[in-house]
C-alpha positions in Angstrom: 0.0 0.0 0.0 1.6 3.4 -1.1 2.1 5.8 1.8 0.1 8.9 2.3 1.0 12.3 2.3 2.2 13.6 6.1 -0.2 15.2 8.0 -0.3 18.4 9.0 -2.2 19.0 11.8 -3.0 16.6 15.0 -6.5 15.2 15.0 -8.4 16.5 17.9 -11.9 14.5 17.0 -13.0 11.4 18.7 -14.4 9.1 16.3 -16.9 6.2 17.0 -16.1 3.0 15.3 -19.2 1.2 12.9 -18.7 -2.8 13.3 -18.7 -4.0 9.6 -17.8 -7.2 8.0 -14.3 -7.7 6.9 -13.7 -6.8 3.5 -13.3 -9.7 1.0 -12.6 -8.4 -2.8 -9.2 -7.1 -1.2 -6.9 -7.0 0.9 -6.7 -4.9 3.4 -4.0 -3.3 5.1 -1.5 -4.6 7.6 -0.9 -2.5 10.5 1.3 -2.7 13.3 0.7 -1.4 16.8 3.3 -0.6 19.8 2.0 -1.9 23.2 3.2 -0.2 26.2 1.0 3.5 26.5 -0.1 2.7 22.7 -2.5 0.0 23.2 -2.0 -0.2 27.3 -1.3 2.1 30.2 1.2 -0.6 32.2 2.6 2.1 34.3 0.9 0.5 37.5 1.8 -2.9 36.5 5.4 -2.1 35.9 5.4 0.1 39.1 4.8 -2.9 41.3 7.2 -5.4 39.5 10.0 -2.3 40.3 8.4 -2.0 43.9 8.7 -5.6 44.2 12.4 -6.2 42.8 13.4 -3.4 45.0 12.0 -5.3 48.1 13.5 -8.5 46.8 16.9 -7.1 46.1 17.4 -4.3 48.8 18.6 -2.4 45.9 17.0 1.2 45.8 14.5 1.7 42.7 12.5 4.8 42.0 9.3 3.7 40.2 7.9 6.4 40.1 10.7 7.6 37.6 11.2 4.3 35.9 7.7 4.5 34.6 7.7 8.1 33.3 10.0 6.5 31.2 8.7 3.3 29.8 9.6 2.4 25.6 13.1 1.9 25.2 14.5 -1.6 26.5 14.5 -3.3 30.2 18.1 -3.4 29.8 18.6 0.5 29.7 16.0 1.1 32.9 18.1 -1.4 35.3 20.9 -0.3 33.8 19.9 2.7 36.0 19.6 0.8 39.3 22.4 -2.0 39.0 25.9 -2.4 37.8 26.5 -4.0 34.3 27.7 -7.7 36.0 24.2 -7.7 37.9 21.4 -6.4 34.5 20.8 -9.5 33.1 20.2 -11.8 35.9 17.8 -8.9 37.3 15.9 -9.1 33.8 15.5 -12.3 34.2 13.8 -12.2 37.3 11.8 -8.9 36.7 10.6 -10.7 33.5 9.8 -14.0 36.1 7.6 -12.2 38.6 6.1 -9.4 36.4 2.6 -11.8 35.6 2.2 -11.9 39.4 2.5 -8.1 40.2 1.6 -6.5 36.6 -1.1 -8.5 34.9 -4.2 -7.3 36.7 -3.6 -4.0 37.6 -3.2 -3.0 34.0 -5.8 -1.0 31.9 -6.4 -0.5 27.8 -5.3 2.7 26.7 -9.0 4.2 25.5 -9.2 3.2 21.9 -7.3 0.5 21.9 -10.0 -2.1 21.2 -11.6 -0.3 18.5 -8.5 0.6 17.1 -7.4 -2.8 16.5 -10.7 -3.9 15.1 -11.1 -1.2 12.8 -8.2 -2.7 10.9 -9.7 -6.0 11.3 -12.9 -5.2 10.0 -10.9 -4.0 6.5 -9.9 -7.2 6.0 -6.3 -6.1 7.6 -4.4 -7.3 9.9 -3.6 -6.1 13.5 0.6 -7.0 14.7 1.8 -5.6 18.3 5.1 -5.2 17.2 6.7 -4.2 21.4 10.2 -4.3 23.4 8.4 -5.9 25.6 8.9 -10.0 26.9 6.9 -11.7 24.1 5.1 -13.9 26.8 4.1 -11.2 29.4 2.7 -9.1 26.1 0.4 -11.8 25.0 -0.7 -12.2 28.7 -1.4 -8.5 28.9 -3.2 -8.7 25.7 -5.2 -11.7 26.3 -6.3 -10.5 30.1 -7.9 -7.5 28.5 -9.7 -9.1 25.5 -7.7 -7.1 22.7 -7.3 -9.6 20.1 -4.5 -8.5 17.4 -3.7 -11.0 14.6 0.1 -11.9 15.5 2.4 -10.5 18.8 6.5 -9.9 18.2 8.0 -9.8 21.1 11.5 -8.5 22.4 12.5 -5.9 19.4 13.3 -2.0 20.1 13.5 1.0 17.8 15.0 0.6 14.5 14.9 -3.4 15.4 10.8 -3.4 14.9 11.3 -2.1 11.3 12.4 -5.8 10.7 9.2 -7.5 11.9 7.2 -4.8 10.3 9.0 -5.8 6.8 8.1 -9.2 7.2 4.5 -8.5 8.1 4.2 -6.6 5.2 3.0 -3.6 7.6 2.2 -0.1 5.7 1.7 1.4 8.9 3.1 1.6 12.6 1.2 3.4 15.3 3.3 4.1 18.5 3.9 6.7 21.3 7.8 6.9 21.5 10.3 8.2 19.4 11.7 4.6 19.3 8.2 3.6 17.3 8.8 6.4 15.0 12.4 4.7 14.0 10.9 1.6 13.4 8.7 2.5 11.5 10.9 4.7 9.3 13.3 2.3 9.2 10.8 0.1 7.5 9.4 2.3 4.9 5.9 2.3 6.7 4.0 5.6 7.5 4.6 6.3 11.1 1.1 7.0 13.3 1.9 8.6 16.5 0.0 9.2 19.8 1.6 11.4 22.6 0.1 9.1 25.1 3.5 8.3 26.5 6.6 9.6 27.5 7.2 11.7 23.9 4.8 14.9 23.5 3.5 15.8 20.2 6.1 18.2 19.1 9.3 15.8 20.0 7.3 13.2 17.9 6.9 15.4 14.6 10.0 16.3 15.2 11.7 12.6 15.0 9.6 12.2 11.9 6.2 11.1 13.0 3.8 11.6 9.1 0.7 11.7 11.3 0.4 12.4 15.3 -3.6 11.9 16.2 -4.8 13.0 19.2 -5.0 9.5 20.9 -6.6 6.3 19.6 -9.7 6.7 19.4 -9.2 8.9 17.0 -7.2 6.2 14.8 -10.5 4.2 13.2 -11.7 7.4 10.9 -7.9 7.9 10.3 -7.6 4.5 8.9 -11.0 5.0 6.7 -9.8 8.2 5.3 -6.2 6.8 4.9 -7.1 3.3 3.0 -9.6 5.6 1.2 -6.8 7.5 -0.4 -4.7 4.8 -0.8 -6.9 3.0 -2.7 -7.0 6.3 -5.3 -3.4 6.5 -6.2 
């Protein structure tokens, strides 16, 4: 699918979402979604693994920071707590007891559902393309009934650009300047929301072609965008 034009302006609307039947005479588009404040807000789940790794360890972690934070790598955030010899062995173990402490406590970013289904009911297909632990994303994913058509676990910036190639992606939608990389990186339109850590302006500024308000305005984005698409 050829990309778009960048836009412009943000999109301030909130859109409702009409349930249609997947389109058949095509097919539609393959778009790829970031997970961590994209598709979820796991700031209180991650808050208590830190809290918890902290009590476990003795080791002093502000979480408080850590999750004002959250896109790039695990690595790089305990990289801030514990010396080099000590960073994988604590992955391991935060990446062991986060479905005990982070699972439940963690809510759908609004729009997230719809947003995934919009692309479904295209014909598309929906990829979480995330840094995060492969497992623990599915688990997140499949706790809050959002049901995307393939999860890639474990890749970071300009890394996701590889899984978005071989999905065949025309589109990544992210929060982070990271997402934005990726998706430059593989030649699909970048779709930000500065629902994380990244505010609009750093996101245009790292190349983001569209930056809509959050995602619930991302279903009448996706109409107007396969819509034009479809002209060229």
């Amino acid at each position: 699918m050829a990309r778009m034009a960048p836009s412009t302006t943000s999109v301030t609307t909130t859109a409702s979402t009409t349930s249609t039947a997947p389109r058949t005479d095509r097919p539609g588009p393959v778009v790829g979604f970031d997970l961590d404040m994209t598709l979820i807000d796991s700031r209180p789940g991650i808050h208590a693994v830190y809290q918890a790794l902290s009590a476990e360890t003795g080791v002093h972690i502000d979480a408080d920071l850590a999750v004002s934070r959250l896109g790039p790598p695990l690595d790089e955030e305990l990289a801030h707590w514990f010396p080099e010899t000590r960073i994988a062995e604590m992955g391991d173990r935060y990446r062991e007891i986060y479905p005990t402490f982070a699972i439940a406590p963690v809510l759908a970013m609004p729009g997230a559902r719809e947003a995934i289904a919009a692309v479904q009911a295209l014909g598309g297909r929906a990829i979480v393309v995330t840094a995060k632990h492969e497992p623990n994303a599915k688990l997140h994913l499949g706790h809050l009934g959002i049901e995307p058509d393939a999860v890639i676990g474990r890749l970071w910036a300009e890394a996701k650009g590889e899984a978005l190639r071989e999905h065949g992606a025309s589109v990544y939608v992210g929060d982070h300047t990271g997402d934005v990389r990726g998706a430059r990186t593989a030649g699909a339109l970048s779709v930000a929301v500065p629902t994380g850590p990244c505010g609009e302006e750093e996101l245009r500024t790292a190349g983001a072609d569209v930056v809509l308000t959050d995602l619930t305005a991302f279903p009448a984005w996706l109409e107007g965008y396969v819509k034009g698409a479809a002209q060229l």
